[in-house]
C-alpha positions as CSV (number, residue, x, y, z in Angstrom):
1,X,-18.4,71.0,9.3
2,X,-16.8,71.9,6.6
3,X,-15.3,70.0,3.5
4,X,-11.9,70.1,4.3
5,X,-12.3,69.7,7.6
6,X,-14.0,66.4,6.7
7,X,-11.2,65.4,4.5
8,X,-8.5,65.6,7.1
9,X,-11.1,63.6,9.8
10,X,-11.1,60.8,7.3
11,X,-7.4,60.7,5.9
12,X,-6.6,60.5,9.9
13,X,-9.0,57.7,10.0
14,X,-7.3,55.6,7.3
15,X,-3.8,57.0,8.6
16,X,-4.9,55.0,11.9
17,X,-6.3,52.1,10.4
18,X,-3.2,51.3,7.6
19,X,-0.6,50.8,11.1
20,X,-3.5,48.9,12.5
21,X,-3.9,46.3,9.9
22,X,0.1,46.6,9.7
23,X,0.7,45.6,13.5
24,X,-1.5,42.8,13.5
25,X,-0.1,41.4,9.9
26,X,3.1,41.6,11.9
27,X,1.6,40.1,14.9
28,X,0.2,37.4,13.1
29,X,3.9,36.4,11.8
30,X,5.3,36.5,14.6
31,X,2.5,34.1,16.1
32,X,3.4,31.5,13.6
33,X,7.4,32.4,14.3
34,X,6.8,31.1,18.1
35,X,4.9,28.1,16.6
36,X,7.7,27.0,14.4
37,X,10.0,27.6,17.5
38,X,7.9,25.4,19.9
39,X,7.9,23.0,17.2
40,X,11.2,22.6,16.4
41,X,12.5,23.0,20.1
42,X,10.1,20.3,21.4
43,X,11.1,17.6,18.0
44,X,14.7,18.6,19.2
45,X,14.4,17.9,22.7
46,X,12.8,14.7,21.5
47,X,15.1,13.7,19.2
48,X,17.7,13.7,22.6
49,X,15.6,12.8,24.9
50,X,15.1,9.6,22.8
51,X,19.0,8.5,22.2
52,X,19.8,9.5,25.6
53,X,16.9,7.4,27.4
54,X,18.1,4.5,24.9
55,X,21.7,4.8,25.7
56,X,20.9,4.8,29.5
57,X,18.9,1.8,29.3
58,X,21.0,-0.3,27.1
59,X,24.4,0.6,28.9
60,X,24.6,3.0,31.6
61,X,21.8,1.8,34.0
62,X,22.5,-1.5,33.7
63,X,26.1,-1.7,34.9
64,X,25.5,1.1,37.6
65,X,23.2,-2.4,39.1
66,X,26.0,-4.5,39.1
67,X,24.2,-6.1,35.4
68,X,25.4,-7.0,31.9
69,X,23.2,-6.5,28.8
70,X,22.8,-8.9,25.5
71,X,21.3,-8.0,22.5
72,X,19.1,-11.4,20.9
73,X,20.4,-12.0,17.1
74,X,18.5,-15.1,17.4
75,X,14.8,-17.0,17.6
76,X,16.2,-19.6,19.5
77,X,14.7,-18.4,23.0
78,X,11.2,-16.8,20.9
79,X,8.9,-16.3,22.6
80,X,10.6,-15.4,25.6
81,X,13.5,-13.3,24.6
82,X,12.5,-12.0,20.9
83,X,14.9,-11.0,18.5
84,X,15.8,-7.3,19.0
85,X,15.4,-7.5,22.3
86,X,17.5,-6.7,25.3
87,X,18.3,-9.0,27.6
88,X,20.1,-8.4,31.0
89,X,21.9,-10.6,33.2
90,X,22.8,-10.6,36.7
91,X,26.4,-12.3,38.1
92,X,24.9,-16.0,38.9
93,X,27.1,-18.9,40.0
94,X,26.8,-21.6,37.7
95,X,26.5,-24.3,40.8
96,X,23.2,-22.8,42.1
97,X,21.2,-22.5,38.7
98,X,18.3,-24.6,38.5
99,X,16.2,-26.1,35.7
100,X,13.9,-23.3,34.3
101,X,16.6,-20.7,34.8
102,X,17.8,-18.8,31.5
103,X,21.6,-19.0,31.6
104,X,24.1,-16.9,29.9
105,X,27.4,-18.1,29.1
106,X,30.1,-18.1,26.4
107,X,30.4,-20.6,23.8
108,X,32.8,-20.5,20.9
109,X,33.6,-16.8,21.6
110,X,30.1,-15.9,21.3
111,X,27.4,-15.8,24.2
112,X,24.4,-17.6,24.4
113,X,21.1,-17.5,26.1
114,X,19.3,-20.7,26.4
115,X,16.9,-22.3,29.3
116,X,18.9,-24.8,31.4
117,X,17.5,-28.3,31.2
118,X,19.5,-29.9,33.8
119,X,22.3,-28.6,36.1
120,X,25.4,-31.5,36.5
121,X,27.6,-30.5,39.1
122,X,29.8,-33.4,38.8
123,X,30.5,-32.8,35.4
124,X,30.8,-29.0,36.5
125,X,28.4,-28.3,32.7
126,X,24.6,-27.3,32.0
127,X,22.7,-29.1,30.1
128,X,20.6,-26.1,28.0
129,X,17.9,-25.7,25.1
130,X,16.4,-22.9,23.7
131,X,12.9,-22.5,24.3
132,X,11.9,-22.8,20.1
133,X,14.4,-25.8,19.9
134,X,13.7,-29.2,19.4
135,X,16.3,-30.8,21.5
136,X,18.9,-29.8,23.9
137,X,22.0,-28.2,23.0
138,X,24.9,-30.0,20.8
139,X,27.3,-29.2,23.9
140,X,26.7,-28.6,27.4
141,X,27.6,-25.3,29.1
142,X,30.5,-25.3,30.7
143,X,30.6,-23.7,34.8
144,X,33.7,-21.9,33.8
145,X,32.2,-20.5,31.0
146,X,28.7,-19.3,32.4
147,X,28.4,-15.6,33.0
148,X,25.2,-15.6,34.7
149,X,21.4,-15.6,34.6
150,X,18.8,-13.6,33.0
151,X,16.7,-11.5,34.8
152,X,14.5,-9.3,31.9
153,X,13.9,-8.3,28.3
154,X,13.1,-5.4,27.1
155,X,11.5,-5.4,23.1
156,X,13.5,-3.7,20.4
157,X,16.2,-1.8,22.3
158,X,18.9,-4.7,21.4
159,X,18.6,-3.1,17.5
160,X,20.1,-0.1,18.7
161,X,22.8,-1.7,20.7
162,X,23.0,-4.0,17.5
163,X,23.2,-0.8,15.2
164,X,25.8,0.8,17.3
165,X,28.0,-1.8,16.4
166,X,28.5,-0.7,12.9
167,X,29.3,1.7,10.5
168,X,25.6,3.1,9.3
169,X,24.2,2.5,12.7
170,X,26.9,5.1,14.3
171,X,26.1,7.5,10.8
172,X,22.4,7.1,11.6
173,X,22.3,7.8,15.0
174,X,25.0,10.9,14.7
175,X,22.6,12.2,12.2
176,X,19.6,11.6,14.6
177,X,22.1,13.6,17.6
178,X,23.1,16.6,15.0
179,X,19.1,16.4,13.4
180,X,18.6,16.8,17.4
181,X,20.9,19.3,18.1
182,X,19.9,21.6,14.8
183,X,16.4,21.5,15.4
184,X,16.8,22.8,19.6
185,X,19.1,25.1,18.4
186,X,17.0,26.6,15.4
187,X,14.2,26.6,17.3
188,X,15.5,28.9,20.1
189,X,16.9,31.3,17.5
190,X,13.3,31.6,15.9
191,X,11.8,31.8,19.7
192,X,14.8,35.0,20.0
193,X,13.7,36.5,16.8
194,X,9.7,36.3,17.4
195,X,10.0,38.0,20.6
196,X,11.9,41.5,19.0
């Protein structure tokens, strides 16, 4: 063989190898491209899948069963109902509750939830405590005033009822939607990108 004939043999060689080492430099990018994509679709879809599932249990769900729900503010019925948590109640007539029951009715334009003690039909009230109280309730429940009776708690969900009420709960959780939102939609841009 002769010497340039060996020269062109090995300049192809390294000709060949430089696109080799290029595609799979490229390849190896565009692995970590569909990573980032997966990553960012899947903390997206997440991020929705977590206010959506909330919203549906707090609100939706609920009233689609004929139920109202309650956020506790108060330790008055720990350990039961904890503060935070979600409480739903079902329509109840005041006349059939029995002691044990946890009633929910309205008392100075705010609602309570507290364990009735004794039910007085004759004086048409329920006599209520809250299960981390002393004594019984200041002032009976009145029937006209009772909504109904709870049924379940679920931990922690009445905070996001409770921040929806105000101002930087609605920022927070339209951050969390459009953090959401960004992330599905950056991450199926990335997803179109890696696959050219």
């Amino acid at each position: 063989m002769s010497e340039s004939t060996a020269n062109i043999s090995s300049s192809s060689r390294a000709s060949a190898q430089v696109p080799d080492d290029f595609s799979r430099g490229v390849e190896r990018r565009l692995r970590r491209l569909r990573v980032v994509a997966h990553l960012c679709s899947f903390l997206g879809a997440a991020l929705l899948g977590v206010v959506l599932a909330l919203a549906l249990c707090a609100t939706l769900v609920p009233r689609l069963m004929g139920l109202q729900s309650y956020a506790i503010v108060s330790g008055s019925m720990e350990p039961t109902l904890p503060v935070g948590g979600l409480v739903y109640a079902e329509p109840f007539s005041a006349e059939e509750l029995v002691p044990g029951d946890i009633a929910v009715f309205w008392r100075n334009g705010d609602v309570i939830i507290h364990r009735v003690e004794e039910n007085d039909p004759e004086a048409r009230e329920l006599i209520t405590r809250g299960d981390a109280n002393d004594g019984v309730d200041a002032h009976p429940a009145l029937y006209d005033n009772v909504i109904g009776r709870a049924m379940g708690c679920v931990p922690t969900i009445g905070y996001f009822i409770l921040a929806l009420g105000s101002l930087p709960g609605k920022f927070v959780l339209g951050w969390i939607v459009l953090m959401g939102a960004a992330l599905t939609i950056i991450g199926t841009v990335i997803s179109n990108l890696a696959r050219h």
